[in-house]
C-alpha positions as CSV (number, residue, x, y, z in Angstrom):
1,X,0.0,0.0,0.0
2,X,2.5,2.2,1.0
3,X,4.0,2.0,-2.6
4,X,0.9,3.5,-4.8
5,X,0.8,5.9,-2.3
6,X,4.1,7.4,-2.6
7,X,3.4,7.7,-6.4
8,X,3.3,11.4,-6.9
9,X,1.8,10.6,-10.4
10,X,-0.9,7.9,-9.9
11,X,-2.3,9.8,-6.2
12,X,-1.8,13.6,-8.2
13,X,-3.9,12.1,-10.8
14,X,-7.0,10.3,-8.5
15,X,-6.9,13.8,-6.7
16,X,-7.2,16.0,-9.7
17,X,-10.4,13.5,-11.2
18,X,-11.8,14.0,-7.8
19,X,-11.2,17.7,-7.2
20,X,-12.0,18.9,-10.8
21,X,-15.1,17.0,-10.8
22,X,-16.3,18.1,-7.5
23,X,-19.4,19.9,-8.8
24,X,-20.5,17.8,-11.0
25,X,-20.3,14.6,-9.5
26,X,-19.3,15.1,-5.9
27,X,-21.2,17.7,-4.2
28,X,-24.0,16.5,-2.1
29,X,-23.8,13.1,-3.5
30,X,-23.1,9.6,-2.1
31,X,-19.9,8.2,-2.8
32,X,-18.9,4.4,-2.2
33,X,-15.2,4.2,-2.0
34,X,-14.4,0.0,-2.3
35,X,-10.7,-1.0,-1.0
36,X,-10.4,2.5,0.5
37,X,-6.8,1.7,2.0
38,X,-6.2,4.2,4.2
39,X,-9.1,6.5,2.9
40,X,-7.3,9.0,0.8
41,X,-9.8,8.7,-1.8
42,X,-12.7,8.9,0.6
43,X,-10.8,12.2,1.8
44,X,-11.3,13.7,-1.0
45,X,-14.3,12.8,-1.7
46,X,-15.1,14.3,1.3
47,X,-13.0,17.8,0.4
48,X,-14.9,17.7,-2.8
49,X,-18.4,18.2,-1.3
50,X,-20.2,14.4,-0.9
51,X,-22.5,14.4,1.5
52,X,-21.7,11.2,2.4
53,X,-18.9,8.3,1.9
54,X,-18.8,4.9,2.4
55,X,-15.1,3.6,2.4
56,X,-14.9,0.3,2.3
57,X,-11.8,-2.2,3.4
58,X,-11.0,-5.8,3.7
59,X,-7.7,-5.5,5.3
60,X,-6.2,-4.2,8.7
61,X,-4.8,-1.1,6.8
62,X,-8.3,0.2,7.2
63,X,-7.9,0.8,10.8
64,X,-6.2,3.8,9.7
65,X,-8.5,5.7,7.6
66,X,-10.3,6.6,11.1
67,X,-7.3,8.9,11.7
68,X,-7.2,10.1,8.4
69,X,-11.1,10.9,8.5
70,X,-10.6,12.4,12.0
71,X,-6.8,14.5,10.8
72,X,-9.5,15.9,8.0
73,X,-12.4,17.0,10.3
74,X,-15.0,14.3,8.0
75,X,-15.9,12.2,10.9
76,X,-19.3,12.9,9.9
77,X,-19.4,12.3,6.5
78,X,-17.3,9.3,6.2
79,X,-18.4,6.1,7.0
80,X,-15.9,3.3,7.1
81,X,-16.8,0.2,7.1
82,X,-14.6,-3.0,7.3
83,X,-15.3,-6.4,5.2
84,X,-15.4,-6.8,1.6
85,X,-17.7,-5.1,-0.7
86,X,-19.6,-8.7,-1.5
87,X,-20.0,-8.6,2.2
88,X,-21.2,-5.5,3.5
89,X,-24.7,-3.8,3.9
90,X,-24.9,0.0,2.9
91,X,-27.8,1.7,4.5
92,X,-28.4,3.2,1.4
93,X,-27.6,3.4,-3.0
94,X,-24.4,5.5,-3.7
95,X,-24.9,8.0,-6.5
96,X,-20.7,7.7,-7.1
97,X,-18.3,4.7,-6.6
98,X,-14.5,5.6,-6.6
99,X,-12.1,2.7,-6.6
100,X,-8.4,2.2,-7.6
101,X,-9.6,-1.1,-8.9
102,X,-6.2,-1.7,-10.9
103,X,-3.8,-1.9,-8.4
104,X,-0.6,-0.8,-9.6
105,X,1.4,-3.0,-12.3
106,X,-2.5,-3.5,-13.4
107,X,-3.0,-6.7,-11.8
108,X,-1.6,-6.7,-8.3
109,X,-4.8,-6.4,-6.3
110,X,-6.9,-6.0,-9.2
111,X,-11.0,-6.6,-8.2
112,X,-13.0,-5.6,-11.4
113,X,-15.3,-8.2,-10.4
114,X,-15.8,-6.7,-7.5
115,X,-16.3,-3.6,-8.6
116,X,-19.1,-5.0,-11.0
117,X,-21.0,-6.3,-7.9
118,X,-21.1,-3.3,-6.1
119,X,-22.6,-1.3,-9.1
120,X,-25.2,-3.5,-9.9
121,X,-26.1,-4.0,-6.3
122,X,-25.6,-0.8,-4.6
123,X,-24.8,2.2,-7.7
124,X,-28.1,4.4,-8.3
125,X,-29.7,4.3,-12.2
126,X,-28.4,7.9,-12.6
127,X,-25.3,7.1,-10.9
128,X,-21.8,7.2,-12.3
């Protein structure tokens, strides 16, 4: 994990999709972040107006996207919840879901097929 984080390049990217699409598809909408990691996508989700996220995380390394949440004053608009996305219960249908699905090198935890169950079970009609 700590690896794709310390790629300038790949996190500079997820941040600029998420930042220059704030007001479009952010603001006041749901957002369903699956393998959050230690939530920095979730954080800016968050930072970009979503009225609510749900990060989502199989591994220990979630543990830490409470502190991250906290560090960011979104303790009331994320959500983290630990298990994996087949798993889990959301209160509610997301309007967004944000994933680094690829891993990096493409395949190392690559979970399209997760991705695909979560937008047919949870991802509004209108959603993107």
């Amino acid at each position: 994990h700590v690896g794709m984080l310390q790629d300038d390049v790949r996190m500079g990217a997820y941040h600029d999709a998420i930042k220059f699409n704030a007001e479009r598809h952010f603001k006041g909408k749901v957002v369903l972040d699956i393998g959050s990691g230690t939530g920095p996508l979730a954080v800016w989700a968050a930072q970009a107006g979503a009225r609510r996220v749900y990060a989502v995380e199989a591994s220990n390394v979630g543990v830490h996207i409470e502190r991250m949440v906290q560090a960011h004053g979104f303790r009331d608009v994320v959500h983290v919840i630990q298990g994996r996305i087949e798993e889990v219960e959301l209160p509610e249908k997301v309007d967004v879901i944000l994933s680094e699905w690829m891993g990096y090198f493409l395949l190392r935890e690559s979970f399209v097929q997760s991705i695909v169950l979560a937008r047919d079970r949870w991802l509004k009609p209108t959603g993107v």
